[in-house]
N, C-alpha and C positions, 0 to 999 in steps of 0.2 A: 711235728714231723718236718715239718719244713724253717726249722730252726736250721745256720748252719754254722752255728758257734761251739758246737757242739758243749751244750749247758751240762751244768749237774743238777741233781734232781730236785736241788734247793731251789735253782733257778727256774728250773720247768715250774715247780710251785711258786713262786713267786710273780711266772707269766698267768699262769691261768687263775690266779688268787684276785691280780686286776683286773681279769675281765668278770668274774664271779666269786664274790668273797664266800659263799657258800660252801664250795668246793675246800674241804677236808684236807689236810697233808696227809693222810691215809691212803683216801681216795687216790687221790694222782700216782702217789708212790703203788699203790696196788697196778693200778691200769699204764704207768711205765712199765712196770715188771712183767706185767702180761703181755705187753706190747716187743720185749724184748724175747721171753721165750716163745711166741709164737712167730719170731723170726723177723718182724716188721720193725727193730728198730735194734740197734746192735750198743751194747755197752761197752767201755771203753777204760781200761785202768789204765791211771796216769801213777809218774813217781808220785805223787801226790797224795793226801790219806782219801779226796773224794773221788769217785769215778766221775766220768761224764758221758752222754747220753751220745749216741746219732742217728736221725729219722732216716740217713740216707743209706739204703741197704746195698747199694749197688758194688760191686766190685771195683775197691779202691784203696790205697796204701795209707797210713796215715803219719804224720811227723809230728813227735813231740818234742818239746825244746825242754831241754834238763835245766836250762836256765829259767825262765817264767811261765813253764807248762803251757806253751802256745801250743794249741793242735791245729795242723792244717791238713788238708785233703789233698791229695794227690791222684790226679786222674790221667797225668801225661803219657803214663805207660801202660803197656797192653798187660795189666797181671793175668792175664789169663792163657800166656803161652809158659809162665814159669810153672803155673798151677797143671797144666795139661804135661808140661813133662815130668813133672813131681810120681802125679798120675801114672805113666804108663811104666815110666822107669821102676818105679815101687811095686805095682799089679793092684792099685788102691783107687777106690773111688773117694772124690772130696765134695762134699756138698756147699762146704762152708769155712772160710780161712778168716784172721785176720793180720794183717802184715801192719808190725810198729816199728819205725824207724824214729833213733832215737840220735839229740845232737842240739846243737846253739841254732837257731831261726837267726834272721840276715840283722834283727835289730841288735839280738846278745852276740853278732859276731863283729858288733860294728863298736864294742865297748869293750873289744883288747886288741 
């Protein structure tokens, strides 16, 4: 949960395999999944054929780079006045969004 690379599920198993080799690739893959429908860790599809995982639930944008699937977080903006007009303007309640902004990060913009 307090990963903020946001891994894929290979990597989450591969974290908690070095601290307990015990621990099943099942196991983990189960109590991810569980972890994500019960709202406490949000999944994340990239262009890429793996998803990736994030502990952090909190209200925030995320950017993927088409060039080497860099994800990064975005917390500078208030998303929560776009989602509040979305809301009233529609007559719709929203519990839960996720906003992916997609484009080249500053390293793949720096090699054209």
């Amino acid at each position: 949960m307090s990963d903020k690379s946001h891994p894929t599920i290979q990597e989450i198993y591969n974290k908690v395999h070095m601290i307990d080799s015990t621990i099943g690739q099942a196991t983990v893959y189960r109590n991810v999944n569980k972890l994500v429908s019960s709202g406490k860790a949000k999944k994340l599809s990239t262009n890429s054929e793996v998803d990736h995982y994030d502990g952090d639930i909190s209200n925030h944008y995320h950017f993927i780079c088409t060039s080497c699937n860099k994800i990064v977080d975005i917390f500078n903006f208030d998303v929560d006045i776009p989602i509040k007009d979305i809301q009233k303007s529609h007559n719709i309640s929203i519990d839960n969004f996720d906003m992916v902004l997609y484009g080249k990060c500053s390293e793949c913009n720096k090699s054209y």
